[in-house]
C-alpha positions, 0 to 999 in steps of 0.5 A, spaced: 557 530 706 558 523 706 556 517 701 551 515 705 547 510 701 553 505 698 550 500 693 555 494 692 554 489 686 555 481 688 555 475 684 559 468 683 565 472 679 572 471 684 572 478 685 566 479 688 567 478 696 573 482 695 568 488 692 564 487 698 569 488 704 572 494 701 565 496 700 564 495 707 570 499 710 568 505 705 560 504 709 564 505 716 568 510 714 563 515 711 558 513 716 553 509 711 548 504 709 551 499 705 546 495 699 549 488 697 545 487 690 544 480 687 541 480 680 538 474 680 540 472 673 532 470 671 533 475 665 539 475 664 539 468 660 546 465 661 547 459 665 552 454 667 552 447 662 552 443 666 548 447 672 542 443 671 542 435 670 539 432 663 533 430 663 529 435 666 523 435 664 522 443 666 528 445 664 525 452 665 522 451 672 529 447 675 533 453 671 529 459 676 530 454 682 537 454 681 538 461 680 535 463 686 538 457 689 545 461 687 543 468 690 541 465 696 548 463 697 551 469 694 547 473 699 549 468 705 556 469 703 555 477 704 552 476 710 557 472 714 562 477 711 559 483 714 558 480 721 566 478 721 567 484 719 563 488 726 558 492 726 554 495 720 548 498 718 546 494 711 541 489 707 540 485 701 536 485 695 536 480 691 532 482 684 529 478 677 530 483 673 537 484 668 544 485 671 544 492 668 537 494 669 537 491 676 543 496 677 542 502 675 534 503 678 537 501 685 544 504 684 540 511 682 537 511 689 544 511 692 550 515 693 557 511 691 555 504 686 561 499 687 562 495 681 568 490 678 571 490 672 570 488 667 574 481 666 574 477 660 577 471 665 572 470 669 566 466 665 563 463 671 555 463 672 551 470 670 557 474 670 555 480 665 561 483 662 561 491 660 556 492 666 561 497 668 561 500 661 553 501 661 552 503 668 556 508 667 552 511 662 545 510 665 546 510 672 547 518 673 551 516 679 558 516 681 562 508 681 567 505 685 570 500 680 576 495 684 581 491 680 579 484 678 587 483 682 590 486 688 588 488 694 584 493 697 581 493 703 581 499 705 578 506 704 583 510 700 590 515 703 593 516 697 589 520 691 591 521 684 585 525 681 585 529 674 583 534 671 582 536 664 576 543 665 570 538 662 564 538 665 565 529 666 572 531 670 569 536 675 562 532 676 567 527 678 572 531 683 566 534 686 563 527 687 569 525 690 569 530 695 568 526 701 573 520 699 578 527 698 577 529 705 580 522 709 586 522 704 593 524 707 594 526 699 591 529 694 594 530 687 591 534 681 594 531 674 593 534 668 596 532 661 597 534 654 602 532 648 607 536 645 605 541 640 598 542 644 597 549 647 596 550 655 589 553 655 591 555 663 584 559 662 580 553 661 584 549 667 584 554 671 588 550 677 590 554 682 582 556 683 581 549 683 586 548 687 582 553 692 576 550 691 579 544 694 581 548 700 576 551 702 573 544 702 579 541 708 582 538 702 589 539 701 591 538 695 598 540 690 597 540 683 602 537 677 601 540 670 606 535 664 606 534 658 608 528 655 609 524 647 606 518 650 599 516 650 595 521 655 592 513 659 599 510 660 601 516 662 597 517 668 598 509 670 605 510 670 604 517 675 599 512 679 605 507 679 609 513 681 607 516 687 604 509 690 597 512 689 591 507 691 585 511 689 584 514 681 579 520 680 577 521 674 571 523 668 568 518 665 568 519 658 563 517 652 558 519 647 553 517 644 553 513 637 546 512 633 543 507 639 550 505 641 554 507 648 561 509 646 567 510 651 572 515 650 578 512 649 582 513 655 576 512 658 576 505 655 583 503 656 584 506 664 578 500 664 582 495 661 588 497 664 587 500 671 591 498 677 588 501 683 580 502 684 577 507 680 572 513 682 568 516 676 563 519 674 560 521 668 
């Protein structure tokens, strides 16, 4: 069991080579394919100010051109980091459609999608902000998000993986199961705040923990309870042990036609440190 088909998204955001290469290093581990996916941005309606020159009198035409123009060089770029990189079994696809649509049609079609996150900073070109979010709800597959900083380069040794009994968390541990079996440590967390009973019989850790031996994996477990908020918690565990991977449900419901994230969801987004596994 391997991810055999992993689907990166690339665009001009300043995190995008760095989205790539850890990509890439988790294609050579698991044996895969690697997809660089570059959404055009045709649809997505945002360009540059001053990408085209004024007085154009087909400011429609000179547009596309220039998007094209800009994921031909962001496919180049992909290119020559994979050839620096050795041996690699990948392609690209470049795709008119929206970023969003674009991703979650392709990424249906794979086993791992890898995004970055959502960062309001960086406003460069058709970045499309909340694709994390959105993706999420809609692809049906698991993704690896990477951090807007650090450096993550390559697959994951160290794995803080939680665990709450839902149906999102053990989706998401068991999608994990080939980033769990090369880690040289697994730990199980789970949480609750004081006042709040421990329903052992829904958690049922030592079973977990069992299911995950007979898979290779081994694991420990750590079950606490904390006054503070159950997302700060789990960042200053990951701090802790030195973690370099967090698995996780992926937390939302649906209000009328909107996607709404849970809120640890939402603020392990906003405040993640190493990159994510999750799975909705």
């Amino acid at each position: 069991m391997n991810f055999r088909t992993i689907l990166v998204h690339l665009d001009r955001s300043d995190r995008s080579a760095a989205r790539s290469a850890l990509a890439a290093q988790w294609a050579k581990a698991h044996e895969g394919h690697l997809v660089g996916l570059v959404p055009t941005g045709l649809y997505d309606g945002v360009i540059p100010i001053d990408a085209i020159a004024t007085g154009m009198t087909d400011y429609i035409a000179d547009a596309a051109s220039h998007l094209r123009l800009r994921a031909e060089a962001i496919s180049r770029e992909f290119r020559e980091g994979i050839h620096a990189s050795g041996y690699l079994s990948y392609e690209v696809r470049l795709v008119d459609g929206a970023t969003v649509d674009a991703v979650v049609r392709h990424g249906r079609a794979s086993d791992l999608v890898v995004l970055g996150q959502d960062d309001e900073s960086d406003a460069m070109d058709t970045t499309v902000h909340g694709l994390v979010q959105q993706v999420l709800m809609e692809a049906g597959r698991p993704l690896l998000i990477v951090p807007c900083a650090g450096n993550f380069s390559a697959p994951a040794k160290n794995v803080v993986v939680t665990w709450d009994g839902s149906r999102e968390s053990a989706i998401a541990i068991h999608t994990a199961l080939p980033a769990l079996l090369g880690a040289s440590r697994v730990t199980l967390v789970s949480y609750r705040h004081p006042g709040e009973e421990g329903d052992e019989q829904r958690l049922l850790i030592p079973e977990m923990i069992q299911f995950l031996q007979r898979h290779g994996i081994q694991a420990r477990s750590e079950r606490e309870v904390t006054e503070i908020d159950i997302a700060d918690a789990l960042l200053s565990r990951i701090s802790n042990l030195g973690a370099d991977l967090l698995v996780m449900g992926g937390y939302g419901h649906s209000r009328f036609r909107e996607r709404v994230l849970g809120g640890v969801t939402r603020q392990i987004l906003a405040q993640m440190t190493v990159p994510v596994l999750m799975a909705h």
